[in-house]
PyMOL commands that place a pseudoatom at each C-alpha (Angstrom):
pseudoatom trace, name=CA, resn=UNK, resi=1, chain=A, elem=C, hetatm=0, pos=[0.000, 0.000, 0.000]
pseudoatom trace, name=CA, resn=UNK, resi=2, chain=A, elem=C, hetatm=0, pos=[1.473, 3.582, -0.848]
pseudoatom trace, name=CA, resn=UNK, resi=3, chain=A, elem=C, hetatm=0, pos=[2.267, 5.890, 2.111]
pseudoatom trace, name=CA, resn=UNK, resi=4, chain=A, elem=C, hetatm=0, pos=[0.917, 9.146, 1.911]
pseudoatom trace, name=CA, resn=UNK, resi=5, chain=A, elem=C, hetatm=0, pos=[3.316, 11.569, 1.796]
pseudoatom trace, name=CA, resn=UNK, resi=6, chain=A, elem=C, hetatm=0, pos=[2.054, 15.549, 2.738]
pseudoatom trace, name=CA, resn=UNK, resi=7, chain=A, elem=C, hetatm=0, pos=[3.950, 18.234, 1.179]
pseudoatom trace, name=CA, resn=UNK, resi=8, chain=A, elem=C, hetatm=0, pos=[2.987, 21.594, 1.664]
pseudoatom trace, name=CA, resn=UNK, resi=9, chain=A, elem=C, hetatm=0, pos=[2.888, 23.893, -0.640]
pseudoatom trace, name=CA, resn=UNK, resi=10, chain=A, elem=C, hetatm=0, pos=[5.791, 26.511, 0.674]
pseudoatom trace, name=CA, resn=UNK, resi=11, chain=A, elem=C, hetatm=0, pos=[7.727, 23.895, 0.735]
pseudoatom trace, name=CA, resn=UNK, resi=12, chain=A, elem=C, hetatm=0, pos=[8.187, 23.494, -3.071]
pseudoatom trace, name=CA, resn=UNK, resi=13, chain=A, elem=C, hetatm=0, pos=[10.902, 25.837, -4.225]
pseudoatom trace, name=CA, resn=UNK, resi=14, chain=A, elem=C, hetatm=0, pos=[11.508, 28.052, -7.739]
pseudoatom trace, name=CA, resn=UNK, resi=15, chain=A, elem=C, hetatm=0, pos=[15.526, 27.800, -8.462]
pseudoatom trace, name=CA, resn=UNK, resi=16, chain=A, elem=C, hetatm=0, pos=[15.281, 31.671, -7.614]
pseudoatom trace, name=CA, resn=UNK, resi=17, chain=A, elem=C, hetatm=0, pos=[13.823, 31.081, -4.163]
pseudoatom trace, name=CA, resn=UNK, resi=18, chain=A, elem=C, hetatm=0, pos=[16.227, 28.400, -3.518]
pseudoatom trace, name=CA, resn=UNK, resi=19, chain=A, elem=C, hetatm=0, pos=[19.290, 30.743, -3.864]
pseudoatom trace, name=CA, resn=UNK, resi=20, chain=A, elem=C, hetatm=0, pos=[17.598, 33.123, -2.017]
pseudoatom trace, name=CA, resn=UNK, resi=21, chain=A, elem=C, hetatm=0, pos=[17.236, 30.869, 1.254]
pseudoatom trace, name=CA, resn=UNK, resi=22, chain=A, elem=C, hetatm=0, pos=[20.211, 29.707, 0.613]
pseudoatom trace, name=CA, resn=UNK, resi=23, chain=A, elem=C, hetatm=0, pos=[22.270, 33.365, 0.012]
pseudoatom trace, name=CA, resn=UNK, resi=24, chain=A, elem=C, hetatm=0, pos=[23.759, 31.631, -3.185]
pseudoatom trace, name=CA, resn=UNK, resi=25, chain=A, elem=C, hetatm=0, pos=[24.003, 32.990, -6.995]
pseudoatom trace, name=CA, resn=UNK, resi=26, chain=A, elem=C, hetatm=0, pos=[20.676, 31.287, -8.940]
pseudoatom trace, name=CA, resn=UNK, resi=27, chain=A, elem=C, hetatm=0, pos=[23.135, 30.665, -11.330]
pseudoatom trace, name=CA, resn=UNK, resi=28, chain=A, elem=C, hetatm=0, pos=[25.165, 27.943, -8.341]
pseudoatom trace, name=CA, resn=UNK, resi=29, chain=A, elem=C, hetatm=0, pos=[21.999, 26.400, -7.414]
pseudoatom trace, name=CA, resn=UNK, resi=30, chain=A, elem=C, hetatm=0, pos=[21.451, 25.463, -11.325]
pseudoatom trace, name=CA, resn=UNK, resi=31, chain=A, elem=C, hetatm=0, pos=[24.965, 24.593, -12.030]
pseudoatom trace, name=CA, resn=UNK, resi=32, chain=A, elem=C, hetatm=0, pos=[24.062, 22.213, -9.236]
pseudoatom trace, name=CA, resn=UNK, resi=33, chain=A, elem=C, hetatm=0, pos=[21.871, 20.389, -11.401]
pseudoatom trace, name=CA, resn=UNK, resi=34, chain=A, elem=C, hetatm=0, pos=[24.075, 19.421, -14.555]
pseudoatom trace, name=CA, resn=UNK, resi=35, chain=A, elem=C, hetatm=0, pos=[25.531, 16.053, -14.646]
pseudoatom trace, name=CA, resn=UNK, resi=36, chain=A, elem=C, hetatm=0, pos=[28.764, 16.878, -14.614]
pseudoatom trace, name=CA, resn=UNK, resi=37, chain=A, elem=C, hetatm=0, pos=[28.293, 18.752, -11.001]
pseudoatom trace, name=CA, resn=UNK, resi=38, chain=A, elem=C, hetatm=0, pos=[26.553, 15.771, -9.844]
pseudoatom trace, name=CA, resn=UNK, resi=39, chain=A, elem=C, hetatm=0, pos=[28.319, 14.441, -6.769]
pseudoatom trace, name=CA, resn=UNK, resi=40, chain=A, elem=C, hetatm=0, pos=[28.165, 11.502, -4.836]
pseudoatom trace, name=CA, resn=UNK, resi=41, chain=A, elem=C, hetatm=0, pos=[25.037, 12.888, -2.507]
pseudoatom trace, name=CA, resn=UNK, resi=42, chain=A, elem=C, hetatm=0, pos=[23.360, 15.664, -5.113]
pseudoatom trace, name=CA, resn=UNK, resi=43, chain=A, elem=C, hetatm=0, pos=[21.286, 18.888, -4.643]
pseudoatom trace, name=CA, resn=UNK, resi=44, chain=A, elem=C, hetatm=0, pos=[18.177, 16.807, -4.124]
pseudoatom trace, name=CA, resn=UNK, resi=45, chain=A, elem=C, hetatm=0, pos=[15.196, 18.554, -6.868]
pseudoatom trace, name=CA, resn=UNK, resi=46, chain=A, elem=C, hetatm=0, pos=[12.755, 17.097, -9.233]
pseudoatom trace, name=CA, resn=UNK, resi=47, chain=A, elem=C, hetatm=0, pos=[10.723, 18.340, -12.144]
pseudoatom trace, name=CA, resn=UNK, resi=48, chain=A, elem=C, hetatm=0, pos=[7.177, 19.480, -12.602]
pseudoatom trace, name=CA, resn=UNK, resi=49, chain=A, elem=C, hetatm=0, pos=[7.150, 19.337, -16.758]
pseudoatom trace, name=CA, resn=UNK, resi=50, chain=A, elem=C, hetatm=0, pos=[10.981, 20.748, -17.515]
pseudoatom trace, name=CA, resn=UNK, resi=51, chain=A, elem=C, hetatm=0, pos=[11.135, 23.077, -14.436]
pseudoatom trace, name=CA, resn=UNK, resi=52, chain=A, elem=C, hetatm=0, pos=[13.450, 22.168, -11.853]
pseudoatom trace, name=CA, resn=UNK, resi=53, chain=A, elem=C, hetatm=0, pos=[11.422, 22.473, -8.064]
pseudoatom trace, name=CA, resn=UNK, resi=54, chain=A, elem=C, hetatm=0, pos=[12.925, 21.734, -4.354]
pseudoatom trace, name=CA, resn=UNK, resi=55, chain=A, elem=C, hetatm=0, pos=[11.239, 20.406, -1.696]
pseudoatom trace, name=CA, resn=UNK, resi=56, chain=A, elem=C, hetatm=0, pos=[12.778, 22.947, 1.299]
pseudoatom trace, name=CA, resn=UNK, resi=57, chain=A, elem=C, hetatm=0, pos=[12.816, 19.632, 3.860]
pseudoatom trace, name=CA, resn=UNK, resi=58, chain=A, elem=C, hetatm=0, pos=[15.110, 17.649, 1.635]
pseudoatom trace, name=CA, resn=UNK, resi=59, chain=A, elem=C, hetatm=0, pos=[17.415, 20.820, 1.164]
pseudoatom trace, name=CA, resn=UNK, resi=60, chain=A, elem=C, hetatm=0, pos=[17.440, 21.136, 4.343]
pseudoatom trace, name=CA, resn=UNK, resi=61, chain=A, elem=C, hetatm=0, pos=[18.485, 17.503, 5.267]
pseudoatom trace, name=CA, resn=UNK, resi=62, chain=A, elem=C, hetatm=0, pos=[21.017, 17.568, 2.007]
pseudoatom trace, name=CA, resn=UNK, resi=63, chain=A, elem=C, hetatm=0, pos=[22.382, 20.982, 4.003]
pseudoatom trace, name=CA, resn=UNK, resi=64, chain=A, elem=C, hetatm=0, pos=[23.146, 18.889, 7.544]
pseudoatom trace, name=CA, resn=UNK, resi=65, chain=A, elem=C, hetatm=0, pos=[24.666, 15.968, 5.411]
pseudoatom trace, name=CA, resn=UNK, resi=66, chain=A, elem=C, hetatm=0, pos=[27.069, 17.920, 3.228]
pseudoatom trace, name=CA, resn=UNK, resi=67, chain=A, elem=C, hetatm=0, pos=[27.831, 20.601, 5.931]
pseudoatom trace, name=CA, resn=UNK, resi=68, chain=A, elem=C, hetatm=0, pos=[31.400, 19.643, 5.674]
pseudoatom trace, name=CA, resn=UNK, resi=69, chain=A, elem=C, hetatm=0, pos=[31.298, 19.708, 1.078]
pseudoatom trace, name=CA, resn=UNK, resi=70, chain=A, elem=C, hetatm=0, pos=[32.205, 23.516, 0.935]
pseudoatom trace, name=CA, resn=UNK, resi=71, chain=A, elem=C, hetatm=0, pos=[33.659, 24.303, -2.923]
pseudoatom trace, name=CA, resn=UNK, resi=72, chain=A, elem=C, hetatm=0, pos=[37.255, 24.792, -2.987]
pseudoatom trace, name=CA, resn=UNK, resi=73, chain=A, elem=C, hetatm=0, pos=[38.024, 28.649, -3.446]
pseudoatom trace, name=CA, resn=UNK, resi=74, chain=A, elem=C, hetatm=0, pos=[40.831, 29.657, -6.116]
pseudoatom trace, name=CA, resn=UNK, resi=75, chain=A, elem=C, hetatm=0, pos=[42.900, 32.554, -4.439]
pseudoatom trace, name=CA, resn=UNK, resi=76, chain=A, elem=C, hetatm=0, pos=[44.175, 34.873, -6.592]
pseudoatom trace, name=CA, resn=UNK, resi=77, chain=A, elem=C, hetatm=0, pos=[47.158, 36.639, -4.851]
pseudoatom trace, name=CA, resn=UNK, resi=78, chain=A, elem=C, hetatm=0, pos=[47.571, 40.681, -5.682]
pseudoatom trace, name=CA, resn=UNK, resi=79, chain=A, elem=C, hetatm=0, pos=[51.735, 41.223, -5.556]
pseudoatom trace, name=CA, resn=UNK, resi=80, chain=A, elem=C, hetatm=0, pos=[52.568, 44.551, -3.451]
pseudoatom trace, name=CA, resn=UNK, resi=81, chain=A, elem=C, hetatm=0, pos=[53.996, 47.463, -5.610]
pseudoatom trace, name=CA, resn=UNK, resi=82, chain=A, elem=C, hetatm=0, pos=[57.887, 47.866, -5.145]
pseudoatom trace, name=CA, resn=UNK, resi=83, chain=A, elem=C, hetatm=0, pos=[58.437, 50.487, -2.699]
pseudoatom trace, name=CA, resn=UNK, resi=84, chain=A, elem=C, hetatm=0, pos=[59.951, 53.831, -4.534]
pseudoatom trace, name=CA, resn=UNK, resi=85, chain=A, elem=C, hetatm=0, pos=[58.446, 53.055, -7.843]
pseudoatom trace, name=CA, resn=UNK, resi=86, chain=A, elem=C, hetatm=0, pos=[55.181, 53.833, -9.474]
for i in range(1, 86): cmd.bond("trace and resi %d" % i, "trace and resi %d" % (i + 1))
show_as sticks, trace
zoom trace
């Protein structure tokens, strides 16, 4: 027998309110999606016709599993002007 499952309607998320909750780039949350960003434990989302939607309780569980998968930040090092010369 199927289990019922209740999902409310705020809980189902645009890509654009997504980044918002999330204080990301809309652009990061869909680059999320493409197979080649697709990890071992993905952005969880699923589509209604071709739109991408997110249910804000499996975000949020994704979140506390992959608190420790940060993106790995290229620093770009600015060299100090020689003293005496312009």
């Amino acid at each position: 027998m199927p289990v019922a499952i209740t999902i409310e309607p705020s809980d189902i998320l645009s890509p654009d309110q997504l980044a918002e909750n999330l204080k990301v780039s809309r652009a990061w949350v869909l680059d999320q999606l493409r197979a080649r960003n697709r990890r071992e434990n993905p952005l969880p989302y699923f589509r209604v016709g071709r739109f991408p939607r997110f249910s804000w309780n499996a975000v949020a569980e994704w979140l506390v599993t992959n608190h420790h998968a940060t993106p790995e930040v290229k620093v770009r090092r600015v060299r100090k002007a020689k003293r005496g010369t312009r």
